[in-house]
C-alpha positions in Angstrom: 0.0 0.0 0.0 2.8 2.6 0.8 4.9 1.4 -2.2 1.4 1.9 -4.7 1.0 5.4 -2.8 5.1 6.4 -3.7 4.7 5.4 -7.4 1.2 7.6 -7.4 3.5 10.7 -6.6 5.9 9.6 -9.0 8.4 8.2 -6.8 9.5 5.0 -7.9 10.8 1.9 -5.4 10.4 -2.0 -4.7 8.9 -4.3 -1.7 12.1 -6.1 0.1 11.2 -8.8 2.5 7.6 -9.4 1.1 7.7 -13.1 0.8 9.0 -13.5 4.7 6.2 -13.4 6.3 5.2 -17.0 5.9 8.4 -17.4 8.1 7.0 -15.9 11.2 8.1 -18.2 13.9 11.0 -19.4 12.6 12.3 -15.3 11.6 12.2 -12.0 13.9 8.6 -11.0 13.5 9.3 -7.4 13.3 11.4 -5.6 10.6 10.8 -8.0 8.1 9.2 -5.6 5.4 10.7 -2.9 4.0 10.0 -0.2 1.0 13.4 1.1 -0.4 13.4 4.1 -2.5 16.4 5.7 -4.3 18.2 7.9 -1.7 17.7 10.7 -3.8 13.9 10.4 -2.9 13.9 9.1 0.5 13.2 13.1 2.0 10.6 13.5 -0.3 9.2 9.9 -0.2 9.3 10.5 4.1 7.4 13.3 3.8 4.5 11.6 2.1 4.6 8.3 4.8 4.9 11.0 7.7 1.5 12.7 6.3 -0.1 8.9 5.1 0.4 8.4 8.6 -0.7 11.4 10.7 -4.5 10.7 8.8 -4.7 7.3 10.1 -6.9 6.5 12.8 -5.2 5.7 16.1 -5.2 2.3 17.4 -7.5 1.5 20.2 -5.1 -0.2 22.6 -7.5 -0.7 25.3 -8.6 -4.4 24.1 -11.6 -5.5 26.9 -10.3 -8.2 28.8 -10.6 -11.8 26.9 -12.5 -14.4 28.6 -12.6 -18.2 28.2 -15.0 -18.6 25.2 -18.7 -20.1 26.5 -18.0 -23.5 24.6 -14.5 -24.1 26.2 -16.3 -23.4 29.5 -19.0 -25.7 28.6 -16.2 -28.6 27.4 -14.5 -28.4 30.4 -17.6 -28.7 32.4 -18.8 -31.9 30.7 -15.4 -33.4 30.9 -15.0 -33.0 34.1 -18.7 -34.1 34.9 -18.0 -37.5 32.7 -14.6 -38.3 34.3 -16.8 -37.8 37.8 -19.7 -40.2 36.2 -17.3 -42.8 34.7 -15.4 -43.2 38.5 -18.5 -43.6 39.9 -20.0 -46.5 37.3 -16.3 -48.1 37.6 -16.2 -47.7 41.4 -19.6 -49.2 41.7 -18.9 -52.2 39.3 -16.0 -53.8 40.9 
């Protein structure tokens, strides 16, 4: 997306690193992306990423707090109710 906004100013550059991202866990996960433009438009190409990014909407940190999801809770439930169940038919057999 930043490489397609350079080239629409005219500033021409290429994706390095595009390819690695199937190799997240195995590879730094950070850093492994880069546009490069000629250094003879890197001030001018900065400019237009620094204003691309003061119009972006800011990221809502505050995530609510994640909770078991209702189907895990039931699982664990019923596991633990059948484990109780199947002692009890065992214990009761012998």
């Amino acid at each position: 997306m930043i490489l397609s906004l350079l080239e629409q100013q005219r500033i021409p550059g290429r994706i390095e690193g595009e390819y690695l991202q199937g190799g997240v866990g195995e590879l730094q996960a950070m850093g492994l992306v880069r546009v490069l433009v000629s250094e003879a438009d890197y001030a001018d190409a900065r400019k237009i990423i620094n204003e691309w990014e003061s119009i972006q909407p800011a990221s809502d940190s505050s995530k609510p707090e994640t909770r078991p999801s209702r189907g895990l809770m039931i699982f664990v439930i019923g596991a633990v109710a059948g484990a109780w169940i199947m002692y009890w038919i065992l214990k009761w057999r012998h």
